[in-house]
N, CA and C of each residue as an Amber inpcrd file, in Angstrom:
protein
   501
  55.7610000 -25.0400000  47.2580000  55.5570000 -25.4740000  45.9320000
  54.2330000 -24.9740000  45.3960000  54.4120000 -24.4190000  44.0630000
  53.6520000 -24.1740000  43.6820000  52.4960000 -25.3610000  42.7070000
  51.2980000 -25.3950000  42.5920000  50.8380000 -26.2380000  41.5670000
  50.8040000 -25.7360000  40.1840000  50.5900000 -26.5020000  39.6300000
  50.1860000 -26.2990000  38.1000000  49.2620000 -26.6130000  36.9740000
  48.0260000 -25.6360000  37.9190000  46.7980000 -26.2440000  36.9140000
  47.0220000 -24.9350000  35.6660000  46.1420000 -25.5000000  35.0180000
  45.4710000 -24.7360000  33.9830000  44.6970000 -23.5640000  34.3410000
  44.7870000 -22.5270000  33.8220000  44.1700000 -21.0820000  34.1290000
  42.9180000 -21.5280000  33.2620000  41.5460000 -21.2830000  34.0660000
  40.3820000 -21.5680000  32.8450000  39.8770000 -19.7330000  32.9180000
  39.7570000 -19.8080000  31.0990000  39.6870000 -18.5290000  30.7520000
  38.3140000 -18.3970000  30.7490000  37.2930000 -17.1250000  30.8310000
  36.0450000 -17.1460000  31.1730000  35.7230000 -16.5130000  29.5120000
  34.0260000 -16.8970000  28.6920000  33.7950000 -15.7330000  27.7430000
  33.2980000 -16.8390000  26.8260000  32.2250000 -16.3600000  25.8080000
  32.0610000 -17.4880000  25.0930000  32.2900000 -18.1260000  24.1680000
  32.0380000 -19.2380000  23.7150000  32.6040000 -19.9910000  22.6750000
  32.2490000 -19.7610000  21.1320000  33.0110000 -19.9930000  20.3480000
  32.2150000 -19.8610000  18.7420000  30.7590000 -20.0190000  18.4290000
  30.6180000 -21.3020000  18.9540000  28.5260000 -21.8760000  18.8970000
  28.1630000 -20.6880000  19.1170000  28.3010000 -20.5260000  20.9920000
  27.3160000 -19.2910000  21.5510000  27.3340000 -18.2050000  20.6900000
  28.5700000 -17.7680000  20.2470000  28.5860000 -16.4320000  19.8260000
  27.5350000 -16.9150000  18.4720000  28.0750000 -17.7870000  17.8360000
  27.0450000 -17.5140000  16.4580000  25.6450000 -17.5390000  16.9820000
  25.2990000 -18.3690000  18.3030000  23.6920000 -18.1200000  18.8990000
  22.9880000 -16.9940000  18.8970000  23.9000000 -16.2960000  19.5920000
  23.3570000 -14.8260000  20.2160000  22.8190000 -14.2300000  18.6950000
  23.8590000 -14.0190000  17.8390000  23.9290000 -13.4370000  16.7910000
  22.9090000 -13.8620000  16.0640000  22.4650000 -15.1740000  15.7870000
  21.0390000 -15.4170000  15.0010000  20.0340000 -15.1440000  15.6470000
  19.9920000 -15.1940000  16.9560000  18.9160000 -14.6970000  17.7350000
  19.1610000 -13.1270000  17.7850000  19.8810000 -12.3890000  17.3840000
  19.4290000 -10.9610000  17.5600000  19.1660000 -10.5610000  16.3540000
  19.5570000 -11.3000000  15.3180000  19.1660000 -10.7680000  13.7850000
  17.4050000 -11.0320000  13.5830000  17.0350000 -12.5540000  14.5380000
  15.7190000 -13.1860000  14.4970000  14.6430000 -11.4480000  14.6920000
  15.4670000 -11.5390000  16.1340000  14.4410000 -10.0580000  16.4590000
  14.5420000  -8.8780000  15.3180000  15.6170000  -8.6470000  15.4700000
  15.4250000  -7.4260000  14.5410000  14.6990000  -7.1960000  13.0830000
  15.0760000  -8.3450000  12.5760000  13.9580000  -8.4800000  11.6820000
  12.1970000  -8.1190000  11.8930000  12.3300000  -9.3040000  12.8720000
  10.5520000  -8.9170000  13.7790000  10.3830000  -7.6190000  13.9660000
  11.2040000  -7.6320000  14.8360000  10.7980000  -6.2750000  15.8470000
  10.7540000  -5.2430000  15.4400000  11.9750000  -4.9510000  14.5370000
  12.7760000  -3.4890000  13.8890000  11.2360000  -2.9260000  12.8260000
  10.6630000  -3.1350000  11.9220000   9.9800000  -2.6370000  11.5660000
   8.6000000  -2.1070000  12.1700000   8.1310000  -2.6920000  13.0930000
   7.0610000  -2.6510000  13.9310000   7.7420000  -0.5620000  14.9430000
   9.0180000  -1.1470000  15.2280000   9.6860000  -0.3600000  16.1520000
  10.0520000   1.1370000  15.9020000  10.7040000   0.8470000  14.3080000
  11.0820000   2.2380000  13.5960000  10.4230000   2.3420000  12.2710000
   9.5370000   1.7220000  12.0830000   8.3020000   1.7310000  10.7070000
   7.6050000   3.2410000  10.8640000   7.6300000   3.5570000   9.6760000
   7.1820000   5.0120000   9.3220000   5.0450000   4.9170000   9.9270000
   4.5560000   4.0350000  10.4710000   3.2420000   3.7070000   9.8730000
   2.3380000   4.8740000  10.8310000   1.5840000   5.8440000  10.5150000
   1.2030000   6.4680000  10.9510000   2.0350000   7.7920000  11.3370000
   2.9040000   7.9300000  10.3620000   3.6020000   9.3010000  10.0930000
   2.5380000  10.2830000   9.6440000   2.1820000  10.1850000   8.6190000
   1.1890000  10.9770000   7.6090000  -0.0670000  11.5980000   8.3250000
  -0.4290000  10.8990000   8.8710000  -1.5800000  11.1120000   9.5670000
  -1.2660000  11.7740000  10.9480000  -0.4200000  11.9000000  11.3260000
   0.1300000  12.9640000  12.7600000   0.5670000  14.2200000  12.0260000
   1.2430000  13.7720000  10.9370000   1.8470000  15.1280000  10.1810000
   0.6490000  16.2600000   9.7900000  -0.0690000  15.6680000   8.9290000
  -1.2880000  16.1270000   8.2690000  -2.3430000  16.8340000   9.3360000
  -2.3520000  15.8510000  10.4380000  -3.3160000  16.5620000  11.5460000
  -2.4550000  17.8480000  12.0580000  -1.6190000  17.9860000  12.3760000
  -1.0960000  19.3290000  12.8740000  -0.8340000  20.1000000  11.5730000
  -0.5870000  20.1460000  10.5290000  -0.6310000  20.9900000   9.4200000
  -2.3870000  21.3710000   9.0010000  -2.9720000  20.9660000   9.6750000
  -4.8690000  21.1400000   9.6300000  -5.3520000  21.6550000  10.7110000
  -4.6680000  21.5830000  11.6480000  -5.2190000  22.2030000  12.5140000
  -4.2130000  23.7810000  12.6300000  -3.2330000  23.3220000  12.6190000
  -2.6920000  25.1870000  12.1490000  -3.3450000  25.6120000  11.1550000
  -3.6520000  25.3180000   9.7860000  -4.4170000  25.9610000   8.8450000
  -6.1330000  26.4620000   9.6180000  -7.0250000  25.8780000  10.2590000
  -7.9230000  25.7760000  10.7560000  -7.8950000  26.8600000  11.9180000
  -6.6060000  27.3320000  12.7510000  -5.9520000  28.0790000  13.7720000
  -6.6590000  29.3520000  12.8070000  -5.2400000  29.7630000  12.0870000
  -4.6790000  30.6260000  10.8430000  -6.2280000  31.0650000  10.4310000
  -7.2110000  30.2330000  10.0310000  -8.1650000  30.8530000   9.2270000
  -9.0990000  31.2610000  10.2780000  -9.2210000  30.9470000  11.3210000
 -10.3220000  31.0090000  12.3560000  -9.6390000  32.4700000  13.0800000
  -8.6350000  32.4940000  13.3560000  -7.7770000  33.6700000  13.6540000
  -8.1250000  35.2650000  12.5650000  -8.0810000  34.8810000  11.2330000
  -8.7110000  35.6900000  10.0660000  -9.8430000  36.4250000  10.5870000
 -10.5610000  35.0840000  10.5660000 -12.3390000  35.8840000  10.7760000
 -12.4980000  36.6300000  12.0250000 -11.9220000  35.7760000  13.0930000
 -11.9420000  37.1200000  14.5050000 -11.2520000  38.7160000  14.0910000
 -10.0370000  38.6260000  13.5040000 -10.0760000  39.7610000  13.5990000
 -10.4200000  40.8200000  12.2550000 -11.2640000  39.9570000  11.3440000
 -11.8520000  40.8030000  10.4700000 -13.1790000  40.4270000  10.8250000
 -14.2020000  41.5510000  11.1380000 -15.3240000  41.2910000  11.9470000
 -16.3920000  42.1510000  10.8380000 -15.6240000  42.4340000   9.8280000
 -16.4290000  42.6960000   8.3410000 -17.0640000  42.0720000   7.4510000
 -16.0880000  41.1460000   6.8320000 -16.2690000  40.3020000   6.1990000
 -16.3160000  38.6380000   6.6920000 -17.4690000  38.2800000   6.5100000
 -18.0610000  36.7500000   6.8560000 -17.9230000  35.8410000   6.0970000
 -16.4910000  35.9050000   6.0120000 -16.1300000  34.4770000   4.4620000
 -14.3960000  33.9650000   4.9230000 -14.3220000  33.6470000   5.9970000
 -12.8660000  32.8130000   6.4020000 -13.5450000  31.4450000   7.1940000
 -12.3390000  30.5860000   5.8770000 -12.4330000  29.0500000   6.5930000
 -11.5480000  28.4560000   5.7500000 -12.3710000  27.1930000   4.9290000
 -11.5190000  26.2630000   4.4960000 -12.4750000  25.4640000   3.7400000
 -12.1290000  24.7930000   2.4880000 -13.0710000  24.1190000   1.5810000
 -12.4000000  22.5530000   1.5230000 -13.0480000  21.4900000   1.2190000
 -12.5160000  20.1670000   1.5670000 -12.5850000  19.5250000  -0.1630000
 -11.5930000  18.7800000  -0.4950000 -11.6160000  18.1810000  -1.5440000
 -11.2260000  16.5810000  -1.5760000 -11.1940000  15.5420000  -2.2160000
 -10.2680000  14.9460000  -2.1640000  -9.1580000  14.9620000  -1.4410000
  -8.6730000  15.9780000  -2.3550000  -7.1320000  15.8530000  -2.4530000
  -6.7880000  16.7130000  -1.9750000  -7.0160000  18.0590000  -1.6380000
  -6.5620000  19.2950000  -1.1300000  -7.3080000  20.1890000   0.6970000
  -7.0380000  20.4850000   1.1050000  -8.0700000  21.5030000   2.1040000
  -7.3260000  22.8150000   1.4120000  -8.5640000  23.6230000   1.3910000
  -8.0390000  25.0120000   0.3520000  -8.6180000  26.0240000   1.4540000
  -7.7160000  26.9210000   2.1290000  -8.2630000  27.8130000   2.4180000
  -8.8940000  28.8810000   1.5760000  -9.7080000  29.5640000   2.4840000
 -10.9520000  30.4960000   1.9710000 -10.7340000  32.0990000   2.3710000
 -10.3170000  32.6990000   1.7100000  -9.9750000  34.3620000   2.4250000
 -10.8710000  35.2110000   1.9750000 -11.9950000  35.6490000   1.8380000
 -13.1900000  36.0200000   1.1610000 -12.3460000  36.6070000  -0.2280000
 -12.9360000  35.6770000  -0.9650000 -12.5890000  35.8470000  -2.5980000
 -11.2450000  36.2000000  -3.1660000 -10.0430000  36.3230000  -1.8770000
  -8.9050000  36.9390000  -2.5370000  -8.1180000  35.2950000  -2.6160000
  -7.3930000  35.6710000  -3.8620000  -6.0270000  34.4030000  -4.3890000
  -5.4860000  34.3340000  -2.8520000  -5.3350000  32.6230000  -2.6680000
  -4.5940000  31.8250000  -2.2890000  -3.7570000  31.6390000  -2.4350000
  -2.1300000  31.6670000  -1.7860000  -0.7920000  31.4430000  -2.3780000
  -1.2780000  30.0350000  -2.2520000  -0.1830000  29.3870000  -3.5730000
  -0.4790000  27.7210000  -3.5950000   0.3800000  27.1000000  -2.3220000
   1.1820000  28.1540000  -1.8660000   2.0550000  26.7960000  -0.4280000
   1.0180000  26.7820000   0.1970000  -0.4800000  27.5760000   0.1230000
  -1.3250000  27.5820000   1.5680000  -1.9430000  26.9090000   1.7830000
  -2.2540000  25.5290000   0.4160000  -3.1270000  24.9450000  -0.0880000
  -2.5570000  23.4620000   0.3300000  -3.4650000  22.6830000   1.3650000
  -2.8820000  21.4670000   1.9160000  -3.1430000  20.3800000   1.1230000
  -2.2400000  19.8750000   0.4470000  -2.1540000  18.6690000  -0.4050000
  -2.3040000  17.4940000   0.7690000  -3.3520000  16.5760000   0.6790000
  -3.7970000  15.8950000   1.4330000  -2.9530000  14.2420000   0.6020000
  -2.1980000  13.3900000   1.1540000  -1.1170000  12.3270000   0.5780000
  -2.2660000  11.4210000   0.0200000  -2.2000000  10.7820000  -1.0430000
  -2.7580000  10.2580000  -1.5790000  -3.1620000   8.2950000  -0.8150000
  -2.5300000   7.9610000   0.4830000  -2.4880000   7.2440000   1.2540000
  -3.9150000   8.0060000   1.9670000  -4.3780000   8.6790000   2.0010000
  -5.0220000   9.3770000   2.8620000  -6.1480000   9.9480000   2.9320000
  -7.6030000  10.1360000   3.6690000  -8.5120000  11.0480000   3.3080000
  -9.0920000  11.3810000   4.1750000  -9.9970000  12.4030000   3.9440000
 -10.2930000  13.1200000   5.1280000 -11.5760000  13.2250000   5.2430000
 -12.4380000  12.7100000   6.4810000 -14.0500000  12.6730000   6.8240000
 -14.0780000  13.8070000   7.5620000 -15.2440000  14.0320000   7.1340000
 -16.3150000  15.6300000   7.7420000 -17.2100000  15.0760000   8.3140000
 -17.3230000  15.1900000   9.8730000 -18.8460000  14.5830000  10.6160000
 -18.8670000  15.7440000  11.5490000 -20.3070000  16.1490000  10.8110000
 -20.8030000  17.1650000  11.9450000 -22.6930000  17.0340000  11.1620000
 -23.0010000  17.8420000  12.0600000 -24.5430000  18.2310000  11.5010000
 -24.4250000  19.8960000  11.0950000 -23.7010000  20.0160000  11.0130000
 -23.3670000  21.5480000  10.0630000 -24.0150000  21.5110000   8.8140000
 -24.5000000  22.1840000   8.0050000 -24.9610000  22.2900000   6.8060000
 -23.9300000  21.9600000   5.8320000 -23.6220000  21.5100000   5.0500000
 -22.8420000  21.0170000   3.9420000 -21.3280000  21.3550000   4.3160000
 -21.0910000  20.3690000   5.7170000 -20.1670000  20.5030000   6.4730000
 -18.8480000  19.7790000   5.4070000 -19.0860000  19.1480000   4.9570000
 -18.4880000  18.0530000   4.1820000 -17.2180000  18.6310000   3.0990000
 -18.4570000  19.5580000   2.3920000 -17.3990000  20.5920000   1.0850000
 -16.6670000  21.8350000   1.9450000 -17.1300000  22.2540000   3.0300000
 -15.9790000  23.7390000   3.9030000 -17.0070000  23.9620000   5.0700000
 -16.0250000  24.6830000   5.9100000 -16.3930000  25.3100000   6.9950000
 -16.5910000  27.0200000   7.4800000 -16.6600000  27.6330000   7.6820000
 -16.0720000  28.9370000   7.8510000 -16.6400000  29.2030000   9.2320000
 -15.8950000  30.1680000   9.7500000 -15.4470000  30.7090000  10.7100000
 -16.2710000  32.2970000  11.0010000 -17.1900000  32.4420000  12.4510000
 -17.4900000  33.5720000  12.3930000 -16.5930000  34.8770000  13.2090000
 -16.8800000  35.8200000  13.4220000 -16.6570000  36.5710000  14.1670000
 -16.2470000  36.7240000  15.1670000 -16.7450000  35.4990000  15.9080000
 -16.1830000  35.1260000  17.4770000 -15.5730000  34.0150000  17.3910000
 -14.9540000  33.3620000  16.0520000 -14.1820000  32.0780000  16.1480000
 -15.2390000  30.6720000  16.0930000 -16.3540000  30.7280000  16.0610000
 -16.9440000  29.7850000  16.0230000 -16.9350000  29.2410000  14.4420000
 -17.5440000  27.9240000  14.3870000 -17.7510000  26.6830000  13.0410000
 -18.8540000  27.4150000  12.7630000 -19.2940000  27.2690000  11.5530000
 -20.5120000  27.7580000  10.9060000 -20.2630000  27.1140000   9.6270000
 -21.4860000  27.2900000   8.8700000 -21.5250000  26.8490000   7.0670000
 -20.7640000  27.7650000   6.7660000 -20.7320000  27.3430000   5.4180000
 -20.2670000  27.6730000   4.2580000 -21.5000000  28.7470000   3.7810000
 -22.6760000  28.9710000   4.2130000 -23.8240000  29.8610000   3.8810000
 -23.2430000  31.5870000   4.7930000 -22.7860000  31.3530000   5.5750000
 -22.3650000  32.1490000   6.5440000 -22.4780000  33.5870000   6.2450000
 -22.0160000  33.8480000   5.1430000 -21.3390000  34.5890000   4.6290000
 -22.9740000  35.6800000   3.9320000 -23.6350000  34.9000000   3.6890000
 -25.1820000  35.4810000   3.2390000 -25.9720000  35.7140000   4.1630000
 -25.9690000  34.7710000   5.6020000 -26.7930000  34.2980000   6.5380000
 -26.0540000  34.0530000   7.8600000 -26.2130000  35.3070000   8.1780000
 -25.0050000  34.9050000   9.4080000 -25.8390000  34.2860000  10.4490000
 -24.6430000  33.1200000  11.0240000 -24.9080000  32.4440000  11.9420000
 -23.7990000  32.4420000  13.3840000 -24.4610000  32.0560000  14.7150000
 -24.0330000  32.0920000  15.9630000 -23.5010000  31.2390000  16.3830000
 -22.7510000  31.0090000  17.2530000 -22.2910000  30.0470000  18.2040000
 -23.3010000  28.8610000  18.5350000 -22.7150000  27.7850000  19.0370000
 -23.0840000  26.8720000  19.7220000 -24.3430000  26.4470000  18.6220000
 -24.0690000  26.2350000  17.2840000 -24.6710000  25.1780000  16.3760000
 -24.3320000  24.0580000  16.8280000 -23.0150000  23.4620000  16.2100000
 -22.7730000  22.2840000  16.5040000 -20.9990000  21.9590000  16.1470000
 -20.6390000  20.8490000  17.2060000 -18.7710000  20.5730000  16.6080000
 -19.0320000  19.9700000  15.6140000 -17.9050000  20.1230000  15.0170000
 -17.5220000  19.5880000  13.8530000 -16.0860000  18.7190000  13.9470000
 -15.9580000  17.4970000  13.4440000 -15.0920000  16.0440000  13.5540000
 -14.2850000  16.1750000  12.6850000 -13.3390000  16.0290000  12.1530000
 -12.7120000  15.8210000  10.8740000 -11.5400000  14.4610000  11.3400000
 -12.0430000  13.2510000  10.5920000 -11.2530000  12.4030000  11.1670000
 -10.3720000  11.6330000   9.4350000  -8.9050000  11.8080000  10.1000000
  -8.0340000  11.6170000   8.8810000  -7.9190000  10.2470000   9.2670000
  -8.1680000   9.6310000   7.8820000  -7.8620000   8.4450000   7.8650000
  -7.1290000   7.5400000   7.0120000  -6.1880000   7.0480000   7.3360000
  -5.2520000   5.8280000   6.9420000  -4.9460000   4.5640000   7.7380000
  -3.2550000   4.1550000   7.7190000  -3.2880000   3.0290000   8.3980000
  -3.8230000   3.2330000  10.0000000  -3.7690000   4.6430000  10.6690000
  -4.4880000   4.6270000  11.9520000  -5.3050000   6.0090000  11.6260000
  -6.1250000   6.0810000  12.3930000  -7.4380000   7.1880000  12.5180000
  -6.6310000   8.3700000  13.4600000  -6.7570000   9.4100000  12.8350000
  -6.5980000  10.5910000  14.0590000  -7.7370000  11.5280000  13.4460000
  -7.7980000  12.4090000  14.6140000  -9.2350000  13.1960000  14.3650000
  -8.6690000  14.9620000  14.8790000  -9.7940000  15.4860000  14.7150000
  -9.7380000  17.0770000  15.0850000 -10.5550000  17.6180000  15.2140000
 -11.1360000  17.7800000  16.4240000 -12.2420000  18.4540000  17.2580000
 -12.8290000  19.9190000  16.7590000 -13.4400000  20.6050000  16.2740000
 -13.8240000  22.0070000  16.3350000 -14.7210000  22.1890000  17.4400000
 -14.9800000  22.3720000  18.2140000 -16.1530000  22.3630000  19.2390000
 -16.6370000  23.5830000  18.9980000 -18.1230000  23.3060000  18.8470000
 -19.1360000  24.7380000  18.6140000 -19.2210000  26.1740000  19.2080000
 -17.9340000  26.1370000  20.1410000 -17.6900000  27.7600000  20.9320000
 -16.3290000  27.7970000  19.8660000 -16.1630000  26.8640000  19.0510000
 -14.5820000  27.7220000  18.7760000 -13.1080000  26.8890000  18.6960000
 -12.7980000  25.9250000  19.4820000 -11.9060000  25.1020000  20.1190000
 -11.7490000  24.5090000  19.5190000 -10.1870000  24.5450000  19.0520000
 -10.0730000  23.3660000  17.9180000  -9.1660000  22.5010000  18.9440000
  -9.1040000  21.4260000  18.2780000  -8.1410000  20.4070000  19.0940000
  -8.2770000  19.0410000  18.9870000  -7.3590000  18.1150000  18.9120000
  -6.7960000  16.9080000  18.9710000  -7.5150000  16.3230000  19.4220000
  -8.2190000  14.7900000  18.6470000  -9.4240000  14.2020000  19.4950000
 -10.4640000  14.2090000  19.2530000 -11.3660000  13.1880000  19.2230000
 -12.7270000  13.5280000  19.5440000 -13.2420000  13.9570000  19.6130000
 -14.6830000  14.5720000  19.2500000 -15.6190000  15.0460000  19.5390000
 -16.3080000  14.4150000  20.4960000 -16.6770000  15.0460000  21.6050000
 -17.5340000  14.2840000  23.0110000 -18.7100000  14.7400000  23.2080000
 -19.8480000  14.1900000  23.0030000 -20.8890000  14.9630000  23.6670000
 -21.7520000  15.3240000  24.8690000
């Protein structure tokens, strides 16, 4: 003989299910913006579009070992490269987001308004070009700032790169 209980079915009930479900909407709310929030897009973007421009112009002056006028001028709103006196196409010209701005710390001479680039790839003024100058002046910082800080190293042999300046 067989018995005859009841088969108990396993899985959860209406309550639970609506539980789970307010508790995963709870998080996502929280969490989801923190998680996939744009915040500190701009400022990763901008740093690698500055430091290729900074590449690009420093690249110029090495291999024109004539003329002592490649770099980059700082504005507000723009970083404008510098090709000794010839027009700039406007795509070359980095529109800096209005969320955004950009600090110059160095002891460079009027490091603040441009930089230029000598012969051997090194930072120099903006005088450069009248008064030539050598290696191992000094790095130069450029730290973009918004909702988070990122920075960009020039180090006084030449070296651009991500980071800090260390001394």
């Amino acid at each position: 003989m067989t018995s005859l209980r009841p088969i108990r079915q396993k899985g959860l009930t209406l309550v639970e299910l609506i539980i789970v479900i307010v508790l995963v909407g709870i998080l996502a709310a929280t969490a989801g913006p923190r998680i996939f929030g744009k915040a500190g897009v701009e400022e990763v973007t901008l740093q690698g579009q500055l430091m290729s421009l900074l590449r690009l112009q420093q690249q110029r002056a090495m291999q024109d070992t004539i003329q002592d006028c490649y770099g980059v001028n700082f504005s507000a709103t723009t970083v404008n490269p510098v090709d000794c006196g010839s027009l700039v196409a406007p795509e070359r010209i980095l529109a800096i987001p209005s969320a955004l701005s950009v600090a110059v710390i160095s002891s460079v001479p009027n490091a603040s308004n441009g930089i230029r680039f000598n012969s051997l790839g090194c930072p120099v003024s903006t005088a450069h070009a009248s008064t030539p100058e050598w290696c191992g002046n000094a790095p130069i910082e450029l730290e973009i700032q918004g909702v988070n800080s990122r920075y960009i190293c020039i180090q006084s042999q030449g070296y651009i790169r991500q980071g800090q300046c260390t001394t």
